[in-house]
C-alpha positions as CSV (number, residue, x, y, z in Angstrom):
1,X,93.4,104.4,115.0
2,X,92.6,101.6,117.3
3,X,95.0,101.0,121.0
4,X,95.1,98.4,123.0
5,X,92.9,98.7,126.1
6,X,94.2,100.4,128.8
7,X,94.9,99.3,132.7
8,X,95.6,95.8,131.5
9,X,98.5,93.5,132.3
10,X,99.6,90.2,132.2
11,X,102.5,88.6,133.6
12,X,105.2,86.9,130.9
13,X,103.7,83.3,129.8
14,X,105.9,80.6,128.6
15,X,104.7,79.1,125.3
16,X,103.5,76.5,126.6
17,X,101.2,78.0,128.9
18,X,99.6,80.6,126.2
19,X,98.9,78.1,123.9
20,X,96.9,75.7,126.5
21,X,95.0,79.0,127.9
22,X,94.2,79.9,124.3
23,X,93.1,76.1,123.1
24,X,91.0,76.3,126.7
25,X,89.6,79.5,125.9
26,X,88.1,78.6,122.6
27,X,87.0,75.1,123.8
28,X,85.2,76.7,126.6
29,X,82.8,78.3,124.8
30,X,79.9,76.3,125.0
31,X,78.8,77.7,121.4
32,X,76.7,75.3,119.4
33,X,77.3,73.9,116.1
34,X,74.2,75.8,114.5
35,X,76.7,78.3,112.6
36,X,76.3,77.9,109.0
37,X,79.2,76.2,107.6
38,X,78.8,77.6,104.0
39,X,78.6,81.4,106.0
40,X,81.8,80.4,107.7
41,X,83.7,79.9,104.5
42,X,82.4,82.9,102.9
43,X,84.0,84.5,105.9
44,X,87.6,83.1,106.1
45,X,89.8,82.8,103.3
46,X,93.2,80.8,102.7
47,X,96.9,82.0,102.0
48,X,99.7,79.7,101.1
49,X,102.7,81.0,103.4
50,X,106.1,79.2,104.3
51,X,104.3,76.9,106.9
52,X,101.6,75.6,104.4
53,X,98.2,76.7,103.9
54,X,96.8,79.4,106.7
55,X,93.1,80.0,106.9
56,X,91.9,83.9,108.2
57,X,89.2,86.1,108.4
58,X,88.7,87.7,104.9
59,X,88.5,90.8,106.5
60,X,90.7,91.1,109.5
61,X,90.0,93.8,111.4
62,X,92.8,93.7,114.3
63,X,96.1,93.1,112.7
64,X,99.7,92.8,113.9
65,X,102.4,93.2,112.0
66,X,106.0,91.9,113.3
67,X,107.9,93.0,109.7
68,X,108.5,96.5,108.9
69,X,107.3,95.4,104.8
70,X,104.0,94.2,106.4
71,X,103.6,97.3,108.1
72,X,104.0,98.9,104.7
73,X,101.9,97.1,103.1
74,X,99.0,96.8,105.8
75,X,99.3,101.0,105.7
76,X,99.2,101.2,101.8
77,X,96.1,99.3,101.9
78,X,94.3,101.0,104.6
79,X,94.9,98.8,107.5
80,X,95.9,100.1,111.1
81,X,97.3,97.3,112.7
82,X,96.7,97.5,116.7
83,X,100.8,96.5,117.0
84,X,103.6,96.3,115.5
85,X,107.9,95.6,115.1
86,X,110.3,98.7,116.2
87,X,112.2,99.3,113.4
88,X,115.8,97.9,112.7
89,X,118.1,99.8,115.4
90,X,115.3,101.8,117.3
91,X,112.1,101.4,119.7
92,X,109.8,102.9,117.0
93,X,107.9,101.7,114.1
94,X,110.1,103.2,110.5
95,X,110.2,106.7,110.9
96,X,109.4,106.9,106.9
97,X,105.9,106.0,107.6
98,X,105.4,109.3,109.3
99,X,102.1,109.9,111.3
100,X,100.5,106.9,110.5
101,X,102.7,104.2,112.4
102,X,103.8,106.9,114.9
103,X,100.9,105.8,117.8
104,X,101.0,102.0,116.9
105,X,101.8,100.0,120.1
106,X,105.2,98.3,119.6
107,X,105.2,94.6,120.3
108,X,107.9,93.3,119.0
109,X,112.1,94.0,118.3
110,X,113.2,92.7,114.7
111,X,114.3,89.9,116.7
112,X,111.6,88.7,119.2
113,X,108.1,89.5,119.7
114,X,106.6,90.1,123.0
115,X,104.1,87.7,123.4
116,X,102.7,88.9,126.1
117,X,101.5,92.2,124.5
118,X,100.6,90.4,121.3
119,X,98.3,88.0,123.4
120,X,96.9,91.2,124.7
121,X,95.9,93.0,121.5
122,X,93.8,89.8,120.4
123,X,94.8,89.8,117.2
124,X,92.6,88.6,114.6
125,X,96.0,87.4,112.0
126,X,99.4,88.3,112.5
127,X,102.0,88.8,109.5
128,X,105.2,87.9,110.3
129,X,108.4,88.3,108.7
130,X,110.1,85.6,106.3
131,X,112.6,83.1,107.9
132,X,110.5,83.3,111.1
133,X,112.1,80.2,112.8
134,X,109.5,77.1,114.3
135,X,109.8,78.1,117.8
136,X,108.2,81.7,117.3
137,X,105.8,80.2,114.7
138,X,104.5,77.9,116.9
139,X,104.0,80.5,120.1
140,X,102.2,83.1,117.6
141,X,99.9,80.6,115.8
142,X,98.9,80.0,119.4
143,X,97.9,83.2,119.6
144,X,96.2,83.5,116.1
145,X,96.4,82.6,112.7
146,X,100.4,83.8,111.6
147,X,101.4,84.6,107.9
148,X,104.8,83.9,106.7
149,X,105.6,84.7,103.2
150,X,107.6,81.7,101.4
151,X,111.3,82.9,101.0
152,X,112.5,80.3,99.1
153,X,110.0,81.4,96.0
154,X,112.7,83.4,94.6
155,X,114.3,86.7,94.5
156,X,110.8,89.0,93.2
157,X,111.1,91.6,95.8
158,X,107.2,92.2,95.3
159,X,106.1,88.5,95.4
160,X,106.2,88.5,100.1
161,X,104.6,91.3,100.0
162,X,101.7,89.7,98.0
163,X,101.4,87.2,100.5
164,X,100.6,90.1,102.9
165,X,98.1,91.7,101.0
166,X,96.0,88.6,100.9
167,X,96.1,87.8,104.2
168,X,94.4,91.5,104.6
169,X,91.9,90.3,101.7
170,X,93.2,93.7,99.7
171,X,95.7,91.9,97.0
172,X,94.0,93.8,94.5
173,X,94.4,97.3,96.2
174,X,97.9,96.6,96.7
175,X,98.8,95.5,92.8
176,X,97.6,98.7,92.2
177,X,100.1,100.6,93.8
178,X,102.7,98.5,92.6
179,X,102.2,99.2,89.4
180,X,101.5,102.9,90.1
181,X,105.4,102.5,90.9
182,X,106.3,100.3,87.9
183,X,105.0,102.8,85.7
184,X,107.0,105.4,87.6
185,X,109.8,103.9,86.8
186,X,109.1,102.8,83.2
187,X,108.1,106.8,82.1
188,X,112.3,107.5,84.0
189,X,113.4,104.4,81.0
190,X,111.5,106.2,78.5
191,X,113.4,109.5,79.4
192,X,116.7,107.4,78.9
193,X,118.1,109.5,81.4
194,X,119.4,106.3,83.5
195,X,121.0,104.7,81.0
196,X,124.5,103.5,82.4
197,X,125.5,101.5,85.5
198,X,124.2,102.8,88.7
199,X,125.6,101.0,92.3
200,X,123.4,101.2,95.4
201,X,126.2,101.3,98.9
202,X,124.6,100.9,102.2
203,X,127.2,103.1,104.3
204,X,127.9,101.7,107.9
205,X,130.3,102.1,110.7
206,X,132.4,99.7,109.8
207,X,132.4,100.5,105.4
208,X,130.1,100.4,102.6
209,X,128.8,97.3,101.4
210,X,127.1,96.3,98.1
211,X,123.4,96.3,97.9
212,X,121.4,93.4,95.9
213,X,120.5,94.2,92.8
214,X,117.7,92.5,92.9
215,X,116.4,93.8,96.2
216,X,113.3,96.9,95.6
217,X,116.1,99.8,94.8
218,X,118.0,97.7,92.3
219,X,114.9,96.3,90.7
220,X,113.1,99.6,90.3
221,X,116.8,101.3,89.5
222,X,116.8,98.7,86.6
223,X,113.1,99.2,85.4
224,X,113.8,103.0,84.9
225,X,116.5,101.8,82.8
226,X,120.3,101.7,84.7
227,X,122.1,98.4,84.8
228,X,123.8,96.9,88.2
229,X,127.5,96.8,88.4
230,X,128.0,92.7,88.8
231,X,130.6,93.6,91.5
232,X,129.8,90.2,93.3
233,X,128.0,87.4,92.9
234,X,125.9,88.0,96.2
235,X,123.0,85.0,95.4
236,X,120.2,85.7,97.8
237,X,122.6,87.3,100.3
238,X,121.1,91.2,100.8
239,X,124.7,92.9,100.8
240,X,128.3,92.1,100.0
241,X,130.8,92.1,102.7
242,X,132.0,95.6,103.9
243,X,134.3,97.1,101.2
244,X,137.4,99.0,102.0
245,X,138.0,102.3,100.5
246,X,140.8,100.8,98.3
247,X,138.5,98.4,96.8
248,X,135.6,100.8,96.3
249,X,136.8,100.6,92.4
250,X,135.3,97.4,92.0
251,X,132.3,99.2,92.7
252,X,132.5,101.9,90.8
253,X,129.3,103.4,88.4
254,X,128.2,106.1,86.2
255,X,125.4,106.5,89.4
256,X,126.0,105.6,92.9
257,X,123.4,106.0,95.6
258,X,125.1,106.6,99.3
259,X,122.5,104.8,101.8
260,X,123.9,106.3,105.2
261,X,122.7,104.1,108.2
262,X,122.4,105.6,111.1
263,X,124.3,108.4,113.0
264,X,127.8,106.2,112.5
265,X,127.1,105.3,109.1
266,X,126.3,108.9,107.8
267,X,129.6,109.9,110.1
268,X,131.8,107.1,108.2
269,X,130.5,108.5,104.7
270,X,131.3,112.1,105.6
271,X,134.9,110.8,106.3
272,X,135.2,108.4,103.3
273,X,134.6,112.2,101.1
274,X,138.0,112.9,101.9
275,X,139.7,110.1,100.5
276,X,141.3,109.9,97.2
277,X,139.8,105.9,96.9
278,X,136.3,107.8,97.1
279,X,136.9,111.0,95.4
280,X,138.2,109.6,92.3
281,X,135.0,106.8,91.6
282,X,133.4,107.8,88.4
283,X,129.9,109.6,89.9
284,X,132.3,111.4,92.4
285,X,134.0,112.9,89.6
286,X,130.7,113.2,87.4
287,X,128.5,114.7,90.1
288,X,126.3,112.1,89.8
289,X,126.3,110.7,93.2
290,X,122.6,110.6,95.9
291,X,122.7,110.3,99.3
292,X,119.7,108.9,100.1
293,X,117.7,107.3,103.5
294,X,119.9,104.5,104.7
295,X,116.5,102.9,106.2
296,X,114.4,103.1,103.2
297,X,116.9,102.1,100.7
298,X,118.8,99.3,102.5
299,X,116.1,97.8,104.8
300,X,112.8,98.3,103.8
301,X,110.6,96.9,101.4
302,X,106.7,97.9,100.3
303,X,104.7,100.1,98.1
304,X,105.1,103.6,100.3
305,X,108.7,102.6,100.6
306,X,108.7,102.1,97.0
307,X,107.1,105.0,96.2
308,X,110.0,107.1,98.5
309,X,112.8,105.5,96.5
310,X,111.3,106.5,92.9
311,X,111.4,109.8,94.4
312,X,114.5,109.4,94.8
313,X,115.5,108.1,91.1
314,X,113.5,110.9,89.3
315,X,115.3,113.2,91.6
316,X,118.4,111.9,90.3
317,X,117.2,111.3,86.2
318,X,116.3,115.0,86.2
């Protein structure tokens, strides 16, 4: 696993100022022009992300990943990035990746990355996350070349996570384990042991709310054969508004999977168990509810993550 040197600090540099040291720094080389240009080429490929085309190494060797699905995909393929995002909530990388994101450096909150420490790691590409606004862009592609899958592509759940793999020159490794998972799913259809509706509720503080169908969950819940209650017409929103108990009917399933977030969220649940509105949904009354991890099945995205949720489903088809 690599780390980032030790003993070595920078003060805070505005973006301005990183991105003249960098352009300075690579202009100051003095290298000649003898390098092969055809060798070059060989060496670098090209991804089409949400700020046009990106040129990287082909095989990048120190990676940082500022989106907990890049992370997921980078492990799945093999790739130890030397930094990453804390997770949604915490000052850690996703706890569901276990060992293997434990000791990455953290460089980054789901909201901002530290530039500083990124600068530090000299990163050879860096995969951001989707909707990365112009300011950050423009401060990390200082820094080096920055992947940003196109969000406005459509709802495929697998198609940013594509976009990824490329950039890490391992598209092919990763389609494997996608369809490792699609085939998980399809042999659950075969079973028929999912036919019905099924309903995925993200459990907070302040209520449940509605899961995509078409996020990973839904889309995997629907390949091993269970159909989405059309509760609301959520477009490319990721959840519904928070529901109150009296309107949990209109969410109501022959499955429902209870996604618990965080210590307040699993709380809120445990007090919703109680309540008539809850007790009397048809998988209440069936037995045929799952609790299941709140940040897997309502915030992450990738093939291990994938791989947890089908654990999940044949758990719940058996």
């Amino acid at each position: 696993m690599t780390h980032l040197p030790g003993g070595r600090r920078r003060a805070v540099l505005p973006t301005a100022t990183l991105a003249t040291a960098l352009l300075l720094t690579a202009c100051g080389g003095g290298s000649s022009e003898a390098t092969d240009t055809s060798e070059a080429a060989a060496e670098e490929s090209t991804v089409s992300t949400a700020f046009g085309e990106v040129t990287v190494p082909a095989e990048p060797e120190r990676v940082i990943t500022l989106a907990e699905s890049a992370l997921d995909v980078s492990l799945a393929v093999g790739v130890t990035p030397v930094g990453t995002t804390a997770s949604r909530g915490g000052d850690t990388a996703p706890a569901y990746l276990g060992e293997d994101a434990a000791d990455i450096p953290i460089v980054a909150t789901v909201s901002e990355p530290n530039l500083e420490a990124i600068l530090e790691a000299q990163p050879d590409v860096i995969l951001a996350s989707a909707g990365l606004a112009q300011d950050q862009y423009d401060a990390l592609t200082a820094i080096a070349p920055t992947v940003v899958p196109d969000s406005s592509t459509g709802g495929d759940w697998q198609e940013p996570l594509h976009t990824y793999a490329e950039a890490l020159g391992a598209d092919d490794e990763l389609t494997a384990a996608l369809d490792d998972v699609t085939a998980r799913a399809e042999a659950v259809a075969e079973q028929g042991s999912l036919d019905g509706t099924a309903t995925v509720l993200r459990w907070m503080a302040n209520g449940p709310v509605l899961m995509n169908a078409a996020l990973m969950p839904g889309s995997l819940l629907q390949t091993a054969g269970a159909s989405p209650v059309e509760a609301a017409q959520l477009g490319d929103r990721p959840h519904s508004d928070p529901l109150s108990l009296e309107n949990l009917a209109q969410v109501d399933a022959d499955r429902l999977f209870l996604a618990a977030f965080g210590a307040d969220g699993t709380g809120a649940l445990e007090a919703a168990r109680s309540q008539p509105a809850f007790t009397q949904l048809t998988a209440v009354q069936e037995g045929a509810t799952s609790e299941v991890d709140g940040s897997v099945w309502s915030s992450a995205s990738g093939p291990i993550a994938a791989d947890l949720v089908m654990d999940d489903i044949e758990a719940a088809a058996s």
